[in-house]
Biopython code that builds the backbone (N, CA, C, O; Angstrom):
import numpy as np
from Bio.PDB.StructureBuilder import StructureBuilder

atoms = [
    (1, "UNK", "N", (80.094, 82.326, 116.503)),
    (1, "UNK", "CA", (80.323, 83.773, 116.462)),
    (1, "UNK", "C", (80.739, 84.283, 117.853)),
    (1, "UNK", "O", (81.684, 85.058, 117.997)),
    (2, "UNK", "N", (80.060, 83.858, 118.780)),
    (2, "UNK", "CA", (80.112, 84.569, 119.980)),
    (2, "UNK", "C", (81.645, 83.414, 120.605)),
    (2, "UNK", "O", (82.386, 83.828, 121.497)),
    (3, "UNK", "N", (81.790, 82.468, 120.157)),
    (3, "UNK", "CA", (83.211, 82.289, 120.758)),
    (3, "UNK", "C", (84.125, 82.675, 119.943)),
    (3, "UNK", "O", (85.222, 82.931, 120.439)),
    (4, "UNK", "N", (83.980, 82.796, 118.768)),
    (4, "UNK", "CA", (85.181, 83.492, 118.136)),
    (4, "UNK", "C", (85.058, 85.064, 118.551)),
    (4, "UNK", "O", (85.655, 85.661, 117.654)),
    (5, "UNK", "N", (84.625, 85.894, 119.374)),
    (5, "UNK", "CA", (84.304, 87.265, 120.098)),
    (5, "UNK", "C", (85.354, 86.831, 121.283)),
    (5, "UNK", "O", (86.355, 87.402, 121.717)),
    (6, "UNK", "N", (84.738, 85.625, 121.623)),
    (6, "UNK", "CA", (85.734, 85.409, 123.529)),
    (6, "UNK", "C", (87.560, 85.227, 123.019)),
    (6, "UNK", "O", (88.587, 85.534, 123.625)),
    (7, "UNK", "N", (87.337, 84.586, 121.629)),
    (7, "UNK", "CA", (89.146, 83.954, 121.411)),
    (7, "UNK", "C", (89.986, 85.273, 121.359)),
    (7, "UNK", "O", (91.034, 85.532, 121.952)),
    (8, "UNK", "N", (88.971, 86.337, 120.163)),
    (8, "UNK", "CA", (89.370, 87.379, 120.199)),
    (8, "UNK", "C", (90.299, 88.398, 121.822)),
    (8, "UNK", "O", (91.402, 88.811, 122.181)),
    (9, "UNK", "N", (89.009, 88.329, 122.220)),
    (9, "UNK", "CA", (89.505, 89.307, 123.838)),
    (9, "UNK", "C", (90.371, 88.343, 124.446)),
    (9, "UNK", "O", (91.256, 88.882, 125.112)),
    (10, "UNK", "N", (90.404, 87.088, 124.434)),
    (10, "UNK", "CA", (91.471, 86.529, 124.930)),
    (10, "UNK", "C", (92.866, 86.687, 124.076)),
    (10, "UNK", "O", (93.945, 86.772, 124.663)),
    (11, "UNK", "N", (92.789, 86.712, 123.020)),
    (11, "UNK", "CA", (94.265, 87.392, 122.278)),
    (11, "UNK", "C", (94.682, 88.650, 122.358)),
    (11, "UNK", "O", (95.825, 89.073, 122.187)),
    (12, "UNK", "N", (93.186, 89.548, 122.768)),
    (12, "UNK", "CA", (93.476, 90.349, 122.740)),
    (12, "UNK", "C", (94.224, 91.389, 124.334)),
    (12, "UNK", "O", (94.752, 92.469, 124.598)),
    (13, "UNK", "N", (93.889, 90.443, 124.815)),
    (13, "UNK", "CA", (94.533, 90.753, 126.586)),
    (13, "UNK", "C", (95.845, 89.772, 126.697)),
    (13, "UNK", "O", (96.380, 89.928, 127.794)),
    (14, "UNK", "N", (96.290, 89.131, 126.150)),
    (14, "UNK", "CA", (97.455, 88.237, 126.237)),
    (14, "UNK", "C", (98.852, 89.207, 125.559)),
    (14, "UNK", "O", (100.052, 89.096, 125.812)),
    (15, "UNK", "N", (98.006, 90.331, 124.455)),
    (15, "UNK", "CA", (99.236, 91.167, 123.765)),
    (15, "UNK", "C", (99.582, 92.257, 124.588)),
    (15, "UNK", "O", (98.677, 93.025, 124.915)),
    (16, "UNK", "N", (100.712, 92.457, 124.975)),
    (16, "UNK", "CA", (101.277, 94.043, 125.721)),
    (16, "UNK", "C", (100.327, 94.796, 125.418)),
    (16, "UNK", "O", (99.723, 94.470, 124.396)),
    (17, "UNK", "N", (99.868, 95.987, 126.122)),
    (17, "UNK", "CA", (98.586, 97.207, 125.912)),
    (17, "UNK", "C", (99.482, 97.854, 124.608)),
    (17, "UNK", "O", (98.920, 97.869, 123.513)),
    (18, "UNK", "N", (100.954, 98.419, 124.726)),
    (18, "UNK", "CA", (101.110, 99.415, 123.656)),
    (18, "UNK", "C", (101.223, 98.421, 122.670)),
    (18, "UNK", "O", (100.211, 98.613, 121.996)),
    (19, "UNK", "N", (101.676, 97.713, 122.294)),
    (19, "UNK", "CA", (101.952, 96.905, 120.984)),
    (19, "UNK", "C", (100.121, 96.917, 120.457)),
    (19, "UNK", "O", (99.701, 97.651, 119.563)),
    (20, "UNK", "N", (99.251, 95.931, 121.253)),
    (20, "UNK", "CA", (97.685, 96.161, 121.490)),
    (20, "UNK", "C", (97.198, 97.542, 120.608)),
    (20, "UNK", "O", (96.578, 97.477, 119.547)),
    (21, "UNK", "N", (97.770, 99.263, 121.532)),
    (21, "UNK", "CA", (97.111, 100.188, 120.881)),
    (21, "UNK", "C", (97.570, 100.106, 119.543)),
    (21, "UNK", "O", (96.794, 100.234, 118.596)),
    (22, "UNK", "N", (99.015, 99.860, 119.380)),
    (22, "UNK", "CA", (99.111, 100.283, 118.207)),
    (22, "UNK", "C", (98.545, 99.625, 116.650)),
    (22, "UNK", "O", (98.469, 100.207, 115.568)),
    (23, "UNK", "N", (98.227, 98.347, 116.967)),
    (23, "UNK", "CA", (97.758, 97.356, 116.148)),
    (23, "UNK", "C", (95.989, 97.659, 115.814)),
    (23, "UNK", "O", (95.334, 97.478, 114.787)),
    (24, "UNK", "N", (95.663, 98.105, 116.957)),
    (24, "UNK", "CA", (94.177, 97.698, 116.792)),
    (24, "UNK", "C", (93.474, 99.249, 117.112)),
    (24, "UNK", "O", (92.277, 99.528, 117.037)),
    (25, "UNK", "N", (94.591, 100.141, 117.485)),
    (25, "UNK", "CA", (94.254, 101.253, 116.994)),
    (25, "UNK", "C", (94.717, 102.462, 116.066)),
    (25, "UNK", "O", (93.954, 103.154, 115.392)),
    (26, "UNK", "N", (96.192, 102.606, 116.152)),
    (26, "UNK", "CA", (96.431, 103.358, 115.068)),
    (26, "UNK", "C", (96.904, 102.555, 113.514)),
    (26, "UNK", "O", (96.325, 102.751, 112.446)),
    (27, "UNK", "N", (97.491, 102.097, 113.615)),
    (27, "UNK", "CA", (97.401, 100.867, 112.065)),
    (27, "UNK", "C", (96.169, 100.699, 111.648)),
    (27, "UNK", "O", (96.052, 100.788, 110.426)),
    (28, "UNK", "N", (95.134, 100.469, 112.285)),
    (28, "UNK", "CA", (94.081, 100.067, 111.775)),
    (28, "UNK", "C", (92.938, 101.708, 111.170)),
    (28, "UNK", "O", (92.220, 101.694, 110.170)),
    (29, "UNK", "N", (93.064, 102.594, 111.872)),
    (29, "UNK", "CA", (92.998, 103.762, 111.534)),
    (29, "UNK", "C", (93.585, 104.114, 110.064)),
    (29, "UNK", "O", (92.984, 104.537, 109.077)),
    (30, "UNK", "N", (94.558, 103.892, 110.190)),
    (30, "UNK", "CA", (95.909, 104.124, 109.162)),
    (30, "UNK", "C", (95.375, 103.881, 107.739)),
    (30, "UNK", "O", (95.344, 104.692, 106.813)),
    (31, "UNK", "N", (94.922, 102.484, 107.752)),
    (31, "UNK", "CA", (95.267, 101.566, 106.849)),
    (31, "UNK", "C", (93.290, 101.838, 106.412)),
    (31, "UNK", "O", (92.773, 101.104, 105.570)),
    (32, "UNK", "N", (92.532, 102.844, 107.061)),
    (32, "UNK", "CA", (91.246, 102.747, 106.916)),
    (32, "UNK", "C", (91.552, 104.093, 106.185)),
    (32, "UNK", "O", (90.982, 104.286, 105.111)),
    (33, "UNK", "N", (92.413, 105.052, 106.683)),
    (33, "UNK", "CA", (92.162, 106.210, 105.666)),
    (33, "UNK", "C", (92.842, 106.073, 104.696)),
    (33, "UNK", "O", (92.501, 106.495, 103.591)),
    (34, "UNK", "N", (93.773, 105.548, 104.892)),
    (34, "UNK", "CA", (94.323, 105.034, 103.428)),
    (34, "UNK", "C", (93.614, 104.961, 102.021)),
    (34, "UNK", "O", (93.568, 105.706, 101.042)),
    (35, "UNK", "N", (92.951, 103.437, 102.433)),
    (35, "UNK", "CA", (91.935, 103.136, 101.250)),
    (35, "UNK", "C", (90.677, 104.152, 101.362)),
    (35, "UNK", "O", (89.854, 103.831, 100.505)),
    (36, "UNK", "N", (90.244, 105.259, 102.114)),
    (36, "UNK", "CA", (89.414, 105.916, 102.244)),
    (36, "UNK", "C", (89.987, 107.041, 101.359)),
    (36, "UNK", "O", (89.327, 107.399, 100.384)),
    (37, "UNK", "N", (91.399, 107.735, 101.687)),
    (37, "UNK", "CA", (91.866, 108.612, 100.595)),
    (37, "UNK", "C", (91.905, 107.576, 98.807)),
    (37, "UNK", "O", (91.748, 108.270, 97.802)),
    (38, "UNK", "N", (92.033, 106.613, 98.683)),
    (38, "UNK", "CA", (92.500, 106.341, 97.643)),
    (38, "UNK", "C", (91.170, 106.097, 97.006)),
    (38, "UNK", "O", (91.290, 106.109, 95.781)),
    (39, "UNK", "N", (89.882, 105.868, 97.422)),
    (39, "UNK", "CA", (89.027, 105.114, 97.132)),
    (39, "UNK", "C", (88.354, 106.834, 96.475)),
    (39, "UNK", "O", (87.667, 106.895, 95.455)),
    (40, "UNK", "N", (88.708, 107.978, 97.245)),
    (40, "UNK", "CA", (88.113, 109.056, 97.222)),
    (40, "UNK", "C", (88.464, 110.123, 95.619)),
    (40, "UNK", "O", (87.769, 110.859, 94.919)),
    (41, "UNK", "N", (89.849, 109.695, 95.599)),
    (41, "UNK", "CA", (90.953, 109.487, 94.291)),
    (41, "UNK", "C", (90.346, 109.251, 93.371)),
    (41, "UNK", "O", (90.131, 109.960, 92.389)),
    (42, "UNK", "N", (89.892, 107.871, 93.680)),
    (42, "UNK", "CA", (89.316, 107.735, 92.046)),
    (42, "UNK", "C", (87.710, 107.834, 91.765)),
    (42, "UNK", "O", (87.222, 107.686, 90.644)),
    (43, "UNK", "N", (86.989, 108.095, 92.903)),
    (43, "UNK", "CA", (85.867, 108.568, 92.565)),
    (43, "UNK", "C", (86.482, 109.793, 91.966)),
    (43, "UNK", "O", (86.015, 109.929, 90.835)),
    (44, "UNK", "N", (87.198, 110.588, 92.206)),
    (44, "UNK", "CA", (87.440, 111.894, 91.730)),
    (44, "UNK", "C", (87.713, 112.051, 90.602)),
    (44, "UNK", "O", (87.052, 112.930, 90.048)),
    (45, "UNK", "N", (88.702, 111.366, 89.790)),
    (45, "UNK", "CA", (90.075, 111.187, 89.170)),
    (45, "UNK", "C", (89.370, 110.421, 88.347)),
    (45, "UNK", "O", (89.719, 110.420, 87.166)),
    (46, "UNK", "N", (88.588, 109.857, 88.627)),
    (46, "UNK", "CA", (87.935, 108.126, 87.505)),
    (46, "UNK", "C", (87.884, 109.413, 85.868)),
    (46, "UNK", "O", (88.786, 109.199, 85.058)),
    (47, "UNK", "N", (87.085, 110.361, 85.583)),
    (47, "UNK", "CA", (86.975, 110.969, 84.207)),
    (47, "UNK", "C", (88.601, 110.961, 83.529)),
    (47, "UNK", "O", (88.934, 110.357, 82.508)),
    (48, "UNK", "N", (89.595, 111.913, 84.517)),
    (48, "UNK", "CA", (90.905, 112.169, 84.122)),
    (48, "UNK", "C", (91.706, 110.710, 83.787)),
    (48, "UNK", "O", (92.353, 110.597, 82.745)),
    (49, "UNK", "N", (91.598, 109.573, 84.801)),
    (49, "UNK", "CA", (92.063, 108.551, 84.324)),
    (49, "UNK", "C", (91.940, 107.700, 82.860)),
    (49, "UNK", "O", (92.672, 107.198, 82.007)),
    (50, "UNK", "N", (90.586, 107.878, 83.151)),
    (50, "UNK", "CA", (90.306, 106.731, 81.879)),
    (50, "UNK", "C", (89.584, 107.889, 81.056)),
    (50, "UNK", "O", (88.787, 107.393, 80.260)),
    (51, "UNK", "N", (89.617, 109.220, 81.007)),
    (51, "UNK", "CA", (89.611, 109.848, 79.114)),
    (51, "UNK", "C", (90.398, 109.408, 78.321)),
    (51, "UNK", "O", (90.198, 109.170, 77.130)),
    (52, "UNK", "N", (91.574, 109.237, 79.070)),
    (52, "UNK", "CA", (92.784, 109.137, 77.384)),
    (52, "UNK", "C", (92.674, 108.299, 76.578)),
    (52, "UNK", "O", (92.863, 108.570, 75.392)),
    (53, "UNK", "N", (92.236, 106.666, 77.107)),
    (53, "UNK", "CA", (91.596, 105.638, 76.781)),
    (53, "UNK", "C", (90.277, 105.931, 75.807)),
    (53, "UNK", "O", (90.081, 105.149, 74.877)),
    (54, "UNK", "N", (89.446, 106.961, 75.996)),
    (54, "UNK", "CA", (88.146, 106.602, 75.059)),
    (54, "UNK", "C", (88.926, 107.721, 73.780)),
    (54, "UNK", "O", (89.040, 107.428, 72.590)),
    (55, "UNK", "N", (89.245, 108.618, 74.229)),
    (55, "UNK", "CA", (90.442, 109.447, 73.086)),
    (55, "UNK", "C", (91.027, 108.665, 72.143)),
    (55, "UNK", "O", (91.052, 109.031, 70.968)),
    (56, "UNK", "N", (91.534, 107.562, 72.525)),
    (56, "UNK", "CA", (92.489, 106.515, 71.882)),
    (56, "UNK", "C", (91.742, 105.788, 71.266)),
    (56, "UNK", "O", (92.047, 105.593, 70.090)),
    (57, "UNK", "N", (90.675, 105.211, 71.726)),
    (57, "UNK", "CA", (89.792, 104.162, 71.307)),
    (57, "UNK", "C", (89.029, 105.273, 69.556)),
    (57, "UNK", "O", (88.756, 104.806, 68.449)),
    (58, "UNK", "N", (88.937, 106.518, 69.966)),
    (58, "UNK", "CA", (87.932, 107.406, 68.750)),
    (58, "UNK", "C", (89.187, 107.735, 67.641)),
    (58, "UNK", "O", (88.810, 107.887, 66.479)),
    (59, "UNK", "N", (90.231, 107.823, 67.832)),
    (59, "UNK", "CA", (91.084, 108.376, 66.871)),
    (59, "UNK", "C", (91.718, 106.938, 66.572)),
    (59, "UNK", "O", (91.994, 106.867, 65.375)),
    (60, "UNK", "N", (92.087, 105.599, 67.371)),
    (60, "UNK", "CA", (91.964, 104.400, 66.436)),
    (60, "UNK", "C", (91.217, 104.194, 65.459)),
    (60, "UNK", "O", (91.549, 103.966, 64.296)),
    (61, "UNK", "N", (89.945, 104.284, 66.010)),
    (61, "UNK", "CA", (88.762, 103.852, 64.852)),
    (61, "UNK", "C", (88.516, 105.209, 63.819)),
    (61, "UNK", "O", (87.628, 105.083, 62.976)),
    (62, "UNK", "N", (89.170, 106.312, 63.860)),
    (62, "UNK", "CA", (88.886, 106.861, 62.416)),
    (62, "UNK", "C", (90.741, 106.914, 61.455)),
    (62, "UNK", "O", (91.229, 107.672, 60.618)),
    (63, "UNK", "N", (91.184, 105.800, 62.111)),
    (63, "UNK", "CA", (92.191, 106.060, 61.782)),
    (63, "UNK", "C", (92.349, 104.839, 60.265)),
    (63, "UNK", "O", (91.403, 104.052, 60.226)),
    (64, "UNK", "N", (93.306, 104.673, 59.220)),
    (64, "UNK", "CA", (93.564, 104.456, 58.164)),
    (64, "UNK", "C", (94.079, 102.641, 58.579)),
    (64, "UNK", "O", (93.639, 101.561, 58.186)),
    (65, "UNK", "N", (95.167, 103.010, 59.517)),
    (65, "UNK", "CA", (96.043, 101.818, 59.960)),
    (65, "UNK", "C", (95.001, 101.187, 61.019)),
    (65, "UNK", "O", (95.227, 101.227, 62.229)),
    (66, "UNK", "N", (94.014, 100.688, 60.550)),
    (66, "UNK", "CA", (93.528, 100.101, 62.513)),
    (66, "UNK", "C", (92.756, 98.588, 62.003)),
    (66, "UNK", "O", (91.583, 98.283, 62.220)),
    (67, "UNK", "N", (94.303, 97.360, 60.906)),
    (67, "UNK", "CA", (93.925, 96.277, 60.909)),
    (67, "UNK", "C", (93.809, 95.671, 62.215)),
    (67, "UNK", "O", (93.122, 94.650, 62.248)),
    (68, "UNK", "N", (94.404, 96.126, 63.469)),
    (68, "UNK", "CA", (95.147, 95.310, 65.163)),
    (68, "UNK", "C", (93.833, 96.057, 66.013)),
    (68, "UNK", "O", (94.110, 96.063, 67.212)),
    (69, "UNK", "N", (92.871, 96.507, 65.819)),
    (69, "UNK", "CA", (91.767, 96.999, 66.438)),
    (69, "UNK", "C", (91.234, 96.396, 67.764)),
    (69, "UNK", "O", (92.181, 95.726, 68.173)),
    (70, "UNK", "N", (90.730, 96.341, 68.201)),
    (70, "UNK", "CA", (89.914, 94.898, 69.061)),
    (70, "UNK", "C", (88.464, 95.311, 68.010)),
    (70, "UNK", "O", (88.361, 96.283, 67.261)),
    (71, "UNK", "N", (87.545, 94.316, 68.243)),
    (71, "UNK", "CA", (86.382, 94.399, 67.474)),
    (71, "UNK", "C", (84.783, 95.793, 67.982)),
    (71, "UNK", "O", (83.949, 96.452, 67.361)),
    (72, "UNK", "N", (85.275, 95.514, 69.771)),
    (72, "UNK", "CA", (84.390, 96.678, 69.840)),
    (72, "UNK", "C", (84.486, 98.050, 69.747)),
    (72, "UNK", "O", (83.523, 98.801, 69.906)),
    (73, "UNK", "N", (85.832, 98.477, 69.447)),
    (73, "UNK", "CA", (86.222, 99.657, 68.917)),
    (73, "UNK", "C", (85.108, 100.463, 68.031)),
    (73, "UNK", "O", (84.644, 101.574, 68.287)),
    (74, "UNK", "N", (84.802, 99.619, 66.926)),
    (74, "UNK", "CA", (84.121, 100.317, 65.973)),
    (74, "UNK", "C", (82.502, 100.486, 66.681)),
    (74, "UNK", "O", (82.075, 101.633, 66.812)),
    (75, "UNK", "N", (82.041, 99.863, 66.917)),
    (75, "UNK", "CA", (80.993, 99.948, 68.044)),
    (75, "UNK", "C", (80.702, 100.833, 68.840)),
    (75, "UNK", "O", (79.657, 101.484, 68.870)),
    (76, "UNK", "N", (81.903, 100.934, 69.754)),
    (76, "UNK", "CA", (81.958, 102.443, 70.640)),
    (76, "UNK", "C", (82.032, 103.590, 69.569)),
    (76, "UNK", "O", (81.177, 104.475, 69.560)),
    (77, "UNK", "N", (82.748, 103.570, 68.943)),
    (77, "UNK", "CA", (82.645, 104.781, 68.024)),
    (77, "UNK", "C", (81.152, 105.396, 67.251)),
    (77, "UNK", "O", (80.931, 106.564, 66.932)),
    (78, "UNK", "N", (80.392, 104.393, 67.106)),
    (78, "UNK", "CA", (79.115, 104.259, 66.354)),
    (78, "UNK", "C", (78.560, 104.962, 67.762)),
    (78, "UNK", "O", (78.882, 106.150, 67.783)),
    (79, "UNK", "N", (78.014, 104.659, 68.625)),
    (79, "UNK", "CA", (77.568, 105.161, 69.817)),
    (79, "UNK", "C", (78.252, 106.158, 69.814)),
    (79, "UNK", "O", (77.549, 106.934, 69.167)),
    (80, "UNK", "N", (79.503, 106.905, 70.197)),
    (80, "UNK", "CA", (80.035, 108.129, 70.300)),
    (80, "UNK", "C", (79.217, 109.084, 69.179)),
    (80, "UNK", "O", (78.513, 110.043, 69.495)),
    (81, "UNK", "N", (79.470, 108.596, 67.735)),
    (81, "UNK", "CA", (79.381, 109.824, 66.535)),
    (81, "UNK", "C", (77.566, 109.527, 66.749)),
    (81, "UNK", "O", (76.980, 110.293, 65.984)),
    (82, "UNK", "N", (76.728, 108.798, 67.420)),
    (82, "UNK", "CA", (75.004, 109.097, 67.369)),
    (82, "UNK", "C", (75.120, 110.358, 68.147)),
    (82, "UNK", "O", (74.113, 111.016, 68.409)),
]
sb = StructureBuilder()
sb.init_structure("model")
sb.init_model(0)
sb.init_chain("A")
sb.init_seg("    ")
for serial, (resi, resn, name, xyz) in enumerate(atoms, 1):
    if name == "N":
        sb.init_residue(resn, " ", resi, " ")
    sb.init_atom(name, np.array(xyz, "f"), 0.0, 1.0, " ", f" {name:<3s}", serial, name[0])
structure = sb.get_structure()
């Protein structure tokens, strides 16, 4: 651990300082809010995403045509209509 720390600072003083900031400080910033906005997205968004899906899944299963079902369809539905 602690020499892979020294290989580090030694790569890390061998790279030009601006190339350096920009790698290990704004890219890396970047690329942290990134997945920090996106991650925030779908905590948010997770109901709006995947309703249409349980919508689909309740009007399959009361539907006439639903020989191509998957099997837990009817299942979820039983749990929904308790």
């Amino acid at each position: 651990m602690f020499c892979l720390y020294i290989n580090i600072k030694e790569i890390k003083e061998k790279i030009p300082h601006k190339m350096r900031d920009f790698f290990f400080g704004r890219l890396s910033a970047a690329l942290l809010g990134f997945f920090g906005l996106f991650a925030a997205f779908l905590g948010f968004f997770r109901f709006f995403l995947f309703s249409h899906l349980y919508i689909f899944i309740i009007f399959s299963a009361n539907g006439e045509s639903n020989k191509h079902r998957p099997r837990y369809v009817h299942w979820f539905y039983k749990l929904r209509r308790a």
